[in-house]
C-alpha positions in Angstrom: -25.7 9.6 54.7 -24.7 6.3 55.8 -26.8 3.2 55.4 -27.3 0.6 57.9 -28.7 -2.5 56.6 -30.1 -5.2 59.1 -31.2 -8.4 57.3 -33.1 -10.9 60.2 -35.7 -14.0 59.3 -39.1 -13.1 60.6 -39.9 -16.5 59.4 -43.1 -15.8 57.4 -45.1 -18.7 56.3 -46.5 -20.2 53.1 -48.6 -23.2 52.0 -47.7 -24.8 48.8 -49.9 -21.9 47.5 -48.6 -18.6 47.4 -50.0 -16.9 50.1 -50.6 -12.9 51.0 -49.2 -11.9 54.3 -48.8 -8.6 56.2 -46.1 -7.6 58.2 -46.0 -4.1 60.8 -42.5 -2.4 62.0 -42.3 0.7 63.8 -39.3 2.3 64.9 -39.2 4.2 68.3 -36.8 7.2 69.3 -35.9 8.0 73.1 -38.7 10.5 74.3 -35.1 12.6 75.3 -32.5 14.1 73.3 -29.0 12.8 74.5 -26.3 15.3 75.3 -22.9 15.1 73.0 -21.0 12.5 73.7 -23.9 9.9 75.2 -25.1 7.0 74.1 -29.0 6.3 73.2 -30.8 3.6 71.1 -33.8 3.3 68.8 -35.9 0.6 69.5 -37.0 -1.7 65.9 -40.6 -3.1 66.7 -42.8 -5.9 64.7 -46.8 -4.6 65.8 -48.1 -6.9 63.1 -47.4 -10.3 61.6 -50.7 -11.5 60.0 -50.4 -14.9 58.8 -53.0 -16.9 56.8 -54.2 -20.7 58.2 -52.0 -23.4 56.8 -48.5 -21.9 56.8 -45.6 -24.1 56.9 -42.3 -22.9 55.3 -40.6 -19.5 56.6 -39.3 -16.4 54.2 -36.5 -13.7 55.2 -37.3 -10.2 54.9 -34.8 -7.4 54.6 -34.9 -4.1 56.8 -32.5 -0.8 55.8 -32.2 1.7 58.1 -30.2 5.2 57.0 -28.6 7.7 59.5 -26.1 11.1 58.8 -22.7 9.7 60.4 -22.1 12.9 60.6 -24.1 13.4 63.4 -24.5 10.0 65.2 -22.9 6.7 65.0 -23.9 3.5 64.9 -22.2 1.3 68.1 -24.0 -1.4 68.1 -26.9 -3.9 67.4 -28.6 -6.3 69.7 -29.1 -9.4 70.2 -25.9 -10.8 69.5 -25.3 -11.4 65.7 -22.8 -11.8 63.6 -21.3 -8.9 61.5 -20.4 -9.4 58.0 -18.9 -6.1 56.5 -19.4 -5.5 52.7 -17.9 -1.7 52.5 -17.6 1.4 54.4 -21.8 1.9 53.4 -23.6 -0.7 54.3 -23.6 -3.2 56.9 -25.5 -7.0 56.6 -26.5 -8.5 60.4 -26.6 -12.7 59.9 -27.7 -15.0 62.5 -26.1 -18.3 62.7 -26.7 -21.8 61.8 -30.9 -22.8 60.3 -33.6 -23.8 63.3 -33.7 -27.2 63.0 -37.5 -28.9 62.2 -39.5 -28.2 65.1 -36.6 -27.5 67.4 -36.2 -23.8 68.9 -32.6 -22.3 68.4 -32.1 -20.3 71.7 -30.9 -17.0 71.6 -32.1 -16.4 68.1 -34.9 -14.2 66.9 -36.1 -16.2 64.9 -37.3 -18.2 67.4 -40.0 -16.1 68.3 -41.4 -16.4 64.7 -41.0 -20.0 64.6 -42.7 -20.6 67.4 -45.9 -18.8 65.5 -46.1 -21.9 62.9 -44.8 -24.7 65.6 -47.4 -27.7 65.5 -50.6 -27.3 67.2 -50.2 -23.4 67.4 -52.6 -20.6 65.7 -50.2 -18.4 63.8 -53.3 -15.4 64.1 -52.6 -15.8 67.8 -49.2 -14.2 67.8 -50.2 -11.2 65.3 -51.3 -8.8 66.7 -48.6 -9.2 70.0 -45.8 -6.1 69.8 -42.3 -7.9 69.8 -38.7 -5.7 70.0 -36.2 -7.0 67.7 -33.7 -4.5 67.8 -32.0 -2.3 70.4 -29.8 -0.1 67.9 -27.3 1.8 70.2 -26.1 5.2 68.6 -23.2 8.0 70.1 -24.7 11.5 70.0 -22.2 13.5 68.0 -24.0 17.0 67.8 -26.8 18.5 65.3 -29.8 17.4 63.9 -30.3 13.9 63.7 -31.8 11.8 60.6 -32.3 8.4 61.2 -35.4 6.5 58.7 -36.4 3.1 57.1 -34.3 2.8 54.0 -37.1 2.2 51.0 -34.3 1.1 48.4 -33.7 -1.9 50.4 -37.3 -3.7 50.3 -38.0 -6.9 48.8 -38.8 -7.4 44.9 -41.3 -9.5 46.1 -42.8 -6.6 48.6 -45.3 -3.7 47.2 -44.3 -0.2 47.5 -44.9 1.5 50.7 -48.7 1.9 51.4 -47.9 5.9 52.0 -45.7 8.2 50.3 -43.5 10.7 51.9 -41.9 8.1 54.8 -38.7 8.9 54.5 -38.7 13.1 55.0 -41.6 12.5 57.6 -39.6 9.9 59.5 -36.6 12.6 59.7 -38.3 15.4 60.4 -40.0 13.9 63.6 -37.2 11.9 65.2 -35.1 15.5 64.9 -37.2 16.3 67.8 -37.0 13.7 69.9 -40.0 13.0 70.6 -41.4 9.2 71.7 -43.1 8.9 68.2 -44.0 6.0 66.1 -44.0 5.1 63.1 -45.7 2.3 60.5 -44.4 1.0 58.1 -46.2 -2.2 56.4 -45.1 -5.1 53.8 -47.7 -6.5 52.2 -48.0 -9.4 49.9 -44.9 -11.1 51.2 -44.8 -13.9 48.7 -43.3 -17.5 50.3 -40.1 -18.9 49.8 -41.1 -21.7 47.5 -38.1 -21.0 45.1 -35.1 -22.5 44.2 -31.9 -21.1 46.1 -29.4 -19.8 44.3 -30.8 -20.0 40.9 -30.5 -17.2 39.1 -33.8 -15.7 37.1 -32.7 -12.2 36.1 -36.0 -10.9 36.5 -35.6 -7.8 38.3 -34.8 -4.3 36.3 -31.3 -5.4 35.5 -28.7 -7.7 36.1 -27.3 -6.5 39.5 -26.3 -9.4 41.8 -27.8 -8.2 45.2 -31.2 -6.9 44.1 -33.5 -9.9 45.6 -36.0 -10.2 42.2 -33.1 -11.9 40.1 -32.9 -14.7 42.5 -35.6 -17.5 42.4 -36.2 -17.4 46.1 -35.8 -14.1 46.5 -32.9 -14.3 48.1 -29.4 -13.0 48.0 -27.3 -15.8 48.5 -24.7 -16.8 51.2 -21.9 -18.4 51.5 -23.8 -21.4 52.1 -25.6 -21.4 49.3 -24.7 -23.1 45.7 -25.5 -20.6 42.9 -26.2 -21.8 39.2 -26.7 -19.2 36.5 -28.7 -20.7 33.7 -28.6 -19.3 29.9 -31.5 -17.1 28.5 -32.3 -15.0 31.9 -33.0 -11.5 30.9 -30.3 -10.2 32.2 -26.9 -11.6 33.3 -25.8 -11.4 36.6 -23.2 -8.4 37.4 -21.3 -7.9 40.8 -20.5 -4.3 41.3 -19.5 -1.9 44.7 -20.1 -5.2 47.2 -18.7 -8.6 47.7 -21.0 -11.5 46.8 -20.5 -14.8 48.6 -21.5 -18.2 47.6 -20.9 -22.2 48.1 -20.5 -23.8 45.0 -21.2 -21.9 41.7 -22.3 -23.4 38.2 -22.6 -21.2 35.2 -24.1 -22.7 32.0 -23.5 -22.8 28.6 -24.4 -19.3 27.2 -24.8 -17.7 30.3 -22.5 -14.7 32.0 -21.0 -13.4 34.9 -19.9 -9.9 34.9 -17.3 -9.0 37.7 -17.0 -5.4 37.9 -13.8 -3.1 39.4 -14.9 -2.5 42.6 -17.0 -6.1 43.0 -15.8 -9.1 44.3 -17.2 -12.8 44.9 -16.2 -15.2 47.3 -16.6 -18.6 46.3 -16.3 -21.5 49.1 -16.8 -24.2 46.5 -15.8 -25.2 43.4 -16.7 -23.1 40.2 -17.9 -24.7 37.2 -18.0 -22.1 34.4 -18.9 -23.7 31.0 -19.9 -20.5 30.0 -18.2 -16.8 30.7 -16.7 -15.6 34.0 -16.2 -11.7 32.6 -13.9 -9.6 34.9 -13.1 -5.6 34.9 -10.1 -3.9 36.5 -9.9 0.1 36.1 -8.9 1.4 39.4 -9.4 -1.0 42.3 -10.2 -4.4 40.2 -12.4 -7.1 40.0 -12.3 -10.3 42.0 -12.3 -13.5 42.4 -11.6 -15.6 45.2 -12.0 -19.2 44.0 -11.5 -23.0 45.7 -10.7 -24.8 42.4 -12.5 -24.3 38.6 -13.7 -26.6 36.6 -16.0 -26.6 33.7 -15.0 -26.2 29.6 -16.3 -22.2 29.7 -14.0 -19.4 29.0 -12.8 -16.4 31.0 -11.9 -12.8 30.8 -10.2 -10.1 32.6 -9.8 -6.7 31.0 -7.9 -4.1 32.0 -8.1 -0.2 31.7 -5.2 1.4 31.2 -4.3 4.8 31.2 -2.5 6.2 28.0 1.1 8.4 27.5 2.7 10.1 24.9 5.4 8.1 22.3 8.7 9.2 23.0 8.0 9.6 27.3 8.1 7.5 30.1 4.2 8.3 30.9 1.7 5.9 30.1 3.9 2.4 31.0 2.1 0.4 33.1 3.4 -3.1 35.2 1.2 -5.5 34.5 0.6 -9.7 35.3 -1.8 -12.0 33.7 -4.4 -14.0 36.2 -4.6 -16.6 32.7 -1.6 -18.7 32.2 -0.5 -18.1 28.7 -1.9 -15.5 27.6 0.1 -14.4 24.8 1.3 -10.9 24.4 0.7 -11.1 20.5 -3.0 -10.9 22.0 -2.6 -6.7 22.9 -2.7 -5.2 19.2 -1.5 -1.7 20.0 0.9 -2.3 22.3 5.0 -1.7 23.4 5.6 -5.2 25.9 8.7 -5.4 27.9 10.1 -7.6 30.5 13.0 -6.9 33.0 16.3 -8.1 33.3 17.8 -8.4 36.7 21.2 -9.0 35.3 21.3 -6.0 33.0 19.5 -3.6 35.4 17.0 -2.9 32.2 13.5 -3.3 30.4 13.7 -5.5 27.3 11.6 -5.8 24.5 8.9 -8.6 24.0 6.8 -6.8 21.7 8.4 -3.7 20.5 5.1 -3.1 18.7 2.6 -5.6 18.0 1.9 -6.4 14.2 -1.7 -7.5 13.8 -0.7 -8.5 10.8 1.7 -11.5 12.4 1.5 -11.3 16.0 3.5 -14.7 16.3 6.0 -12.6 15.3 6.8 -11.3 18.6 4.2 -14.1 20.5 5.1 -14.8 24.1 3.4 -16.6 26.6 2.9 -14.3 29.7 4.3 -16.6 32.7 2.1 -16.6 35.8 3.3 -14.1 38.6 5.9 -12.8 36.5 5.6 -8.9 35.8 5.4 -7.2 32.2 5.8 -3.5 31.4 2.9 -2.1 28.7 2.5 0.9 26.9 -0.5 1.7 24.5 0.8 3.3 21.0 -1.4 5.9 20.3 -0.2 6.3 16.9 -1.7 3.0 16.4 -5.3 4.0 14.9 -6.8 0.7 14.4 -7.7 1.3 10.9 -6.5 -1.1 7.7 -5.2 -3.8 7.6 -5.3 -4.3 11.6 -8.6 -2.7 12.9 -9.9 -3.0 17.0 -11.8 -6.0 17.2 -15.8 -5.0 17.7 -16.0 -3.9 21.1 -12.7 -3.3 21.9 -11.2 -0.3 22.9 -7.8 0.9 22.6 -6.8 1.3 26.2 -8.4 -1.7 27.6 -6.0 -4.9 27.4 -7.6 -8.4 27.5 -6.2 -11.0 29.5 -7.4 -14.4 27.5 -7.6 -13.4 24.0 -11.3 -14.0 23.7 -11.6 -10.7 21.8 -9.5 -12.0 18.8 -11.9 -14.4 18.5 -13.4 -14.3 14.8 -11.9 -10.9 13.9 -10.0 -11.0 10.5 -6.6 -11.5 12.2 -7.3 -15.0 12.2 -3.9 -17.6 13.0 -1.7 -16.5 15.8 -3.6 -15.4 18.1 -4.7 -16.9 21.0 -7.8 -18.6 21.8 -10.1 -17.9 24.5 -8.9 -19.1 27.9 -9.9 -22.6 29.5 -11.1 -22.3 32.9 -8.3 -24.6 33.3 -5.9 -21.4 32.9 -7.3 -20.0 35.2 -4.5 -19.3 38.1 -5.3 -20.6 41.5 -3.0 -22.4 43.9 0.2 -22.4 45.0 2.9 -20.9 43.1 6.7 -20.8 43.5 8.3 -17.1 42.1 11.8 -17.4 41.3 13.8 -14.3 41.7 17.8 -13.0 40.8 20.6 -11.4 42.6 23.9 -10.0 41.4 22.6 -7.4 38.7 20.3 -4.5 40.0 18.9 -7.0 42.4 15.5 -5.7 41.6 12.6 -8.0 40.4 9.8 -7.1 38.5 7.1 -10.2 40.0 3.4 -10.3 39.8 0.1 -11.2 41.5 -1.3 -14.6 39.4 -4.6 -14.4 40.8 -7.8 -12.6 39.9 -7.9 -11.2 43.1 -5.7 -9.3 45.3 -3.0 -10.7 47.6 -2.4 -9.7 51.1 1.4 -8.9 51.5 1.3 -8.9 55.1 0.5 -12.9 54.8 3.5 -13.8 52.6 5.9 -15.1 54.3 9.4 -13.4 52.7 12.1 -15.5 52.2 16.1 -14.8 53.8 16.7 -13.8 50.5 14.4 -11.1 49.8 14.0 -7.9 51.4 10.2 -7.9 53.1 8.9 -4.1 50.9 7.0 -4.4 48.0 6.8 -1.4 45.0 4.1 -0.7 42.7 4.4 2.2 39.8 1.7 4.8 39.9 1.8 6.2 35.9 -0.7 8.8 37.5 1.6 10.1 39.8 4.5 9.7 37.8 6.3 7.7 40.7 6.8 4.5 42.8 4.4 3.3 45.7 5.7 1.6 48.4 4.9 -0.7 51.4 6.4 -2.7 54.1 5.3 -4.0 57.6 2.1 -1.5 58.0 3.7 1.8 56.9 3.5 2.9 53.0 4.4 5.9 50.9 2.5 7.3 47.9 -0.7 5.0 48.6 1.3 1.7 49.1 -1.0 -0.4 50.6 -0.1 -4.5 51.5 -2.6 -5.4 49.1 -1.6 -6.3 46.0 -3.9 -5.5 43.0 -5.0 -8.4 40.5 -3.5 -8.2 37.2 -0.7 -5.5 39.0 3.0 -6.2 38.8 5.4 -4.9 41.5 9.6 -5.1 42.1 11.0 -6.9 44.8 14.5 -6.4 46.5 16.7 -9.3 46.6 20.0 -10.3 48.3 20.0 -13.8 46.9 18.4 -16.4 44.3 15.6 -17.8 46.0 11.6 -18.2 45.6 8.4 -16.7 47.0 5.6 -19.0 48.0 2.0 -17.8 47.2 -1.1 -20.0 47.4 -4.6 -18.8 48.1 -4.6 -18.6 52.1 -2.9 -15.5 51.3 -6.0 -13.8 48.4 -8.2 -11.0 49.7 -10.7 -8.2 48.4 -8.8 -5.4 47.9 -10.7 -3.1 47.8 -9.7 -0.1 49.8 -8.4 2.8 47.6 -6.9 5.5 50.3 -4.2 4.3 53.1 -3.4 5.4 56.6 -0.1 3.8 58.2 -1.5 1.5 61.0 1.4 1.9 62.9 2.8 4.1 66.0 5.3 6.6 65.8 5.5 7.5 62.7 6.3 11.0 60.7 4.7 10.9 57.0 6.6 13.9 54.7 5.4 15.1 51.7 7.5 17.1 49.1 5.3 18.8 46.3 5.7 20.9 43.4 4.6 21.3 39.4 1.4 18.9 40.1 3.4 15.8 41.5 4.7 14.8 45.1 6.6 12.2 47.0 6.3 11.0 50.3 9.2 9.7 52.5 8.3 8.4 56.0 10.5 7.8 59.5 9.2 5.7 62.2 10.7 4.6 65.6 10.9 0.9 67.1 12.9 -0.4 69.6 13.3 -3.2 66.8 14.8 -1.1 64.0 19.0 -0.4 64.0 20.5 2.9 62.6 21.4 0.6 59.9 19.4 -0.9 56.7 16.8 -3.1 58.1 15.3 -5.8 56.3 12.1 -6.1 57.7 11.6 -2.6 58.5 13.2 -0.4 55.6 12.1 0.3 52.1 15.0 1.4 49.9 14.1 4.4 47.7 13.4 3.9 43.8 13.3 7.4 42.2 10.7 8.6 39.4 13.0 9.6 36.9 10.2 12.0 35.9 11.5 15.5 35.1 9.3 17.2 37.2 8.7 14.9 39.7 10.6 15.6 43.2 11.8 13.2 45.5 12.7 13.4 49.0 13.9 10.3 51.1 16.2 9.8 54.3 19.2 7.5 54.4 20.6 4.3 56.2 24.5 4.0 54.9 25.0 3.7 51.2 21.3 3.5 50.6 18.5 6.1 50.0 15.6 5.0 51.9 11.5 6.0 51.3 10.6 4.1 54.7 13.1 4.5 57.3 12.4 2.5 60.5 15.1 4.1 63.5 15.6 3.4 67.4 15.1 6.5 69.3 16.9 9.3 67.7 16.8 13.2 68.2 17.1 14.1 64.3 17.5 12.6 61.0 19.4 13.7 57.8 17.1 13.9 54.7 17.6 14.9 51.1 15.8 16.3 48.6 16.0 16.6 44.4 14.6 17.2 41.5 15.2 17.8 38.0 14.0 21.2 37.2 14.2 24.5 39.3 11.8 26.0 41.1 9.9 26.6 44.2 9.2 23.5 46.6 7.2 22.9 49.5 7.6 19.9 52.3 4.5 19.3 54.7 3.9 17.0 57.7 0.8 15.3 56.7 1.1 12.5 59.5 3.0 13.1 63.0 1.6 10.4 65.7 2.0 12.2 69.1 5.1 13.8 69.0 5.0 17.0 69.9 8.2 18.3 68.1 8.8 17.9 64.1 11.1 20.9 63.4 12.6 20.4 59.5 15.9 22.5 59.4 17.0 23.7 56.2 21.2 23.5 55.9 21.2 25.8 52.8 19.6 28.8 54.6 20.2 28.3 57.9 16.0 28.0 58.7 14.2 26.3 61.1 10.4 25.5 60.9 8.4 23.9 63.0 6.4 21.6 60.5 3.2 20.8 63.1 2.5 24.3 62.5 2.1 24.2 58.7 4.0 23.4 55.6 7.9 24.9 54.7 8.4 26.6 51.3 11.9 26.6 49.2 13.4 27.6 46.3 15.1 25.1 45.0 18.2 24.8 42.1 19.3 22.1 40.1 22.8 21.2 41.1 22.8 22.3 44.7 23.9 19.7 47.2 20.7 17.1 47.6 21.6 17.0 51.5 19.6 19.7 52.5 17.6 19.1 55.4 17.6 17.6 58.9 14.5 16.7 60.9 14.8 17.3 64.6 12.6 15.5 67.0 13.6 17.6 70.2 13.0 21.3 70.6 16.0 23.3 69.3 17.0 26.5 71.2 17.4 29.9 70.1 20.1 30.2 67.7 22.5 33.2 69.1 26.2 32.6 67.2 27.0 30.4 64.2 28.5 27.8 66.2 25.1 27.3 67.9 24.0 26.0 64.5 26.6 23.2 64.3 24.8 19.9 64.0 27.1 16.8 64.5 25.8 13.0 64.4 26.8 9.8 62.8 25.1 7.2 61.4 26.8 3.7 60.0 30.5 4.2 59.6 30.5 8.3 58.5 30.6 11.5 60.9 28.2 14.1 59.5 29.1 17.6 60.4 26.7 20.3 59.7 28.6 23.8 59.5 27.3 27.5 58.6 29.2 29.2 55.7 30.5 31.7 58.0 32.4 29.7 60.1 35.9 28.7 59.4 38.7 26.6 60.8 39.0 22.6 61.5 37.2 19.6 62.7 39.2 17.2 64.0 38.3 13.7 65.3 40.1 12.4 68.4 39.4 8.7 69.9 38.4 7.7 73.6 42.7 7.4 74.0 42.6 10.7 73.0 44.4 10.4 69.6 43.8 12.2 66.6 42.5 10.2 64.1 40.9 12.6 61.4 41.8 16.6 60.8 40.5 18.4 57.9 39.7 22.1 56.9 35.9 23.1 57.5 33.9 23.2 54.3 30.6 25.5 54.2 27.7 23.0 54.5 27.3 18.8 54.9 31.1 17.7 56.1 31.1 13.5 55.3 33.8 12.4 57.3 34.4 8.2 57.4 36.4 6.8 59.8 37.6 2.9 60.3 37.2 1.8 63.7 33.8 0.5 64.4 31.6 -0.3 67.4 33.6 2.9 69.5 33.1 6.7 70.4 34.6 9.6 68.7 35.1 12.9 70.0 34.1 15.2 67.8 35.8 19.1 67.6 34.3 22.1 65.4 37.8 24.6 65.9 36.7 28.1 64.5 39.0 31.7 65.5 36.4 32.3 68.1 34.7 29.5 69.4 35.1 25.5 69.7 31.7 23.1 68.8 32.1 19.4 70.4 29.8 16.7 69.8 30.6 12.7 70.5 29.0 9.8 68.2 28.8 6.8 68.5 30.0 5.0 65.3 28.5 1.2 65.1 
């Protein structure tokens, strides 16, 4: 069931004295059913708006409608609005800027109500008048069709529905179609004499967007300055939606609780002199600041999945939003940086000692990226126990958790809003060693890749490691592999690819809510591959642009960085020297592509994205097969040791194989000629140029024949010589 949520000011008036006031919507179905495929609307009605003599000021009042996407969906809303998305679930209608006093704002619906209360005018007289406010236009899918007022959406300050049952009734007569109505009434609409934006915690807990913890009743906008005072009885927590607001002040004693998949957008400047609290587990919490200020403390902890000693599982890259926080601060814990020169991880903390964490204390250095592991031999008992409330896979970005616990000197104390990173920052990275960089996000909120601009010296993808798939995610220029996305995580550390010294600029035009957990490529022609076996995968993907060379791209390509996991396979393509997860080509008719893992066994490679093309055939070198992958997945046995340059994938129709030489594939690509020959065929291939000299002759091997050649930006002839039949093919070498 999806919700649609429609929030519009029906402008209901108080006195300076709270005031009881009744309100009437109906909402009306076509009297006939649509056929699949056409469009129809439901009509929302006000019948009744009783108002009491004396009204001046005007209160909001929010409307939820719910309806099974499955069925219908939802094209669009009149009159026009604004629409501000907070997830895939719900949807909030805003109109634009206040009426002025006594002036009418055209176009607005909320003219209609103010006119009710304008001088000289009887409210009563406009109350019992029917007024549309909404023409909801729905596409007929198919089925039965369940469209009701949403109850979980009314006002704190509204009673419960004056019937019971609404909901299933509702359903069960706009299944049939019919021109029905139905009531439903608010009553008791207290007035908006409250404070905006100041938080009371009065409803039944401390979530931001339930109406009763705000002193207006009100959830507030981006227009709207918020201060959270100490002693509420609850503090405010921001979960599954994005809040927005102006400026934001948060008292002495008083919280904020950021949860993993919330966010808040704050226009204006922050003041926190008491605790901004943040929680990253799978998405991440976050914040999207325009300066801090205030003497309060903050916090961002971070789940972390554990691995056993000894293995590679259970490292995760990490970066501190905090400017230096300490890595003295994660009791428990195996810290590493990495060294571009050396091409290797290096210890920071090869074990924290509670004991004497200045030991191996080092300040954690905004957008740089950190490797961590949890020790799970570490039990937390004498003389170093867990602080209270701390668990051992959650690492605290801050140190506020060290705080008073016996440890005492050495650790760090609770992090300054000050600390907080926001800004502009200037990430220096290395080439000459493995030319990989292991950088950072420094923000508590995520960073859009697609807005950072990459610099000459830096090749444009970005990698993340997945510890739950054992493996590396990767994303460049709207295509990704293993859930790469162009959002970068807060508190995640990624590599970058460089081909000089140079910086990356990041400020905070470039932050977003990220919080979108699956990925589709957003891009055109474009083949996704999936290799899977012994519970893991990898994905390699090819794409075509009129843009991309045959050769290594920068802006295009993503060089592959394999697992290293032992049972983890990897498949990716190649552009000359390099192995390649995201291969962007010109139009080609096949591509080589390789395949390996460290264990035997039996494999499987699957086409689980394939745009329009109408022809993704995967030939297998080893047995001679050819399988057409739009028709379903290709299974192999596989053995360690066998040559790793396995497969082709052809994006024209083959024919039907009748000899041996049939199957001879030849094609080039950078500055080798690749020559694809059965075992049973024997004899020469020789290479002759457009003089016809011979430049190349060598005996035919069984299998992937490399042949390089000098001459560059020319065509070869290519010969296949067997006892009974000649192959030629001719390639273009650039």
């Amino acid at each position: 069931m999806k919700k649609l949520v429609l929030i519009f000011t029906i402008m209901l008036g108080v006195s300076s004295i709270f005031a009881q006031m009744n309100a009437t919507f109906r909402l009306e179905m076509p009297a006939v059913a649509p056929n699949p495929g056409e469009d129809f609307f439901v009509e929302l009605w006000l019948d009744v708006l009783d108002y009491p003599a004396g009204v001046e000021t005007m209160k909001s009042c929010q409307i939820g409608l719910e309806y099974d996407e499955a069925n219908v969906v939802a094209v669009s809303t009149g009159p026009p609005f604004n629409r501000h998305y907070y997830n895939h679930n719900q949807m909030f209608i805003d109109y634009g800027a206040p009426i002025a006093d006594n002036v009418p704002n055209p176009g607005d619906l909320r003219y209609v109500f103010y006119t009710t209360v304008a001088p000289g005018l009887d409210p009563s007289f406009y109350g019992g008048i029917p007024m549309k406010l909404w023409d909801i236009k729905f596409n007929y899918v198919g089925g039965d069709i369940s469209i009701s007022f949403s109850e979980e959406n009314a006002l704190k300050s509204v009673e419960p529905f004056s019937t019971g049952g609404k909901l299933a009734t509702i359903a069960t007569k706009l299944s049939a179609w019919d021109d029905l109505f139905y009531d439903m009434t608010f009553v008791n609409i207290v007035g908006n004499t409250g404070t905006p934006g100041l938080w009371t915690g009065g409803a039944t807990s401390g979530n931001w967007f339930l109406t009763g913890n705000w002193d207006d009743g009100i959830i507030p906008t981006a227009t709207t300055d918020v201060t959270i005072p100490a002693g509420t009885p609850h503090n405010p927590v921001i979960d599954n939606f994005i809040a927005d607001c102006q400026a934001m002040q948060i008292d002495a004693g008083a919280e904020l609780h950021i949860m993993d998949a919330g966010g808040l957008t704050a226009t204006g400047l922050t003041t926190n002199n008491g605790l901004i609290m943040m929680h990253g587990n799978n998405i991440g919490g976050s914040l999207i600041d325009n300066g801090f200020a205030g003497a309060g403390t903050f916090e961002y902890a971070r789940t972390l999945t554990s691995g056993a000693p000894g293995t590679h599982f259970g490292w995760h890259y990490v970066s501190s939003p905090v400017n230096n926080t300490m890595t003295g601060d994660f009791v428990g814990y195996w810290v590493k940086n990495w060294n571009e020169a050396g091409n290797t991880f290096t210890d920071i903390d090869p074990w924290v000692d509670c004991t004497n964490p200045s030991a191996f204390n080092v300040a954690m250095m905004a957008g740089m990226g950190y490797s961590v592991k949890q020790d799970l031999n570490y039990t937390g008992t004498t003389p170093c126990p867990l602080p209270t409330g701390v668990i051992g896979d959650v690492i605290t970005f801050g140190g506020d958790y060290m705080t008073g616990t016996p440890y005492g000197a050495g650790f760090t104390a609770p992090a300054m809003m000050a600390n907080v990173n926001t800004g502009a920052f200037n990430l220096g990275f290395t080439a000459g060693g493995s030319n990989y960089n292991l950088l950072g996000n420094p923000y508590p909120s995520a960073i859009d890749w697609d807005a950072v601009t990459i610099p000459a010296g830096l090749n444009d993808a970005v990698y993340y490691w997945d510890e739950n798939m054992d493996q590396y995610a990767t994303y460049i220029a709207g295509a990704g592999t293993n859930g790469g996305t162009n959002e970068v995580p807060p508190t995640q550390g990624f590599f970058v690819d460089a081909t000089a010294n140079g910086t990356l600029a990041l400020d905070n035009s470039m932050r977003v809510h990220g919080l979108a957990q699956y990925y589709k490529s957003d891009v055109n022609d474009i083949v996704r591959l999936v290799a899977s076996a012994n519970n893991f995968s990898d994905e390699t993907v090819i794409r075509f642009t009129d843009e991309a060379t045959a050769g290594f791209d920068k802006q295009f390509d993503a060089k592959k960085l394999l697992s290293g996991g032992t049972e983890v396979p990897s498949l990716y393509t190649h552009a000359g020297s390099d192995i390649i997860s995201i291969n962007s080509q010109p139009a080609v008719e096949l591509v080589p592509m390789s395949f390996t893992c460290s264990i035997s066994g039996t494999y499987e490679i699957a086409a689980t994205e394939t745009s329009e093309f109408s022809h993704v055939v995967l030939e297998d070198i080893l047995t001679g097969e050819q399988h057409d992958l739009l028709t379903g997945a290709y299974t192999f046995d596989y053995t360690v040791g066998e040559n790793v340059d396995r497969f082709i994938v052809h994006f024209t129709p083959l024919g039907t194989i009748e000899n041996s030489f049939d199957n001879i594939t030849i094609w080039s690509n950078e500055n080798n000629i690749y020559v694809n020959v059965p075992s049973t065929v024997k004899g020469d291939i020789v290479v002759v140029n457009m003089m016809g000299q011979e430049v190349l002759r060598t005996d035919i091997a069984p299998g992937m024949n490399i042949l390089p050649v000098d001459d560059v930006n020319t065509y070869y002839v290519v010969q296949v010589i067997g006892s009974e039949d000649v192959k030629t093919g001719k390639v273009y070498i650039k």
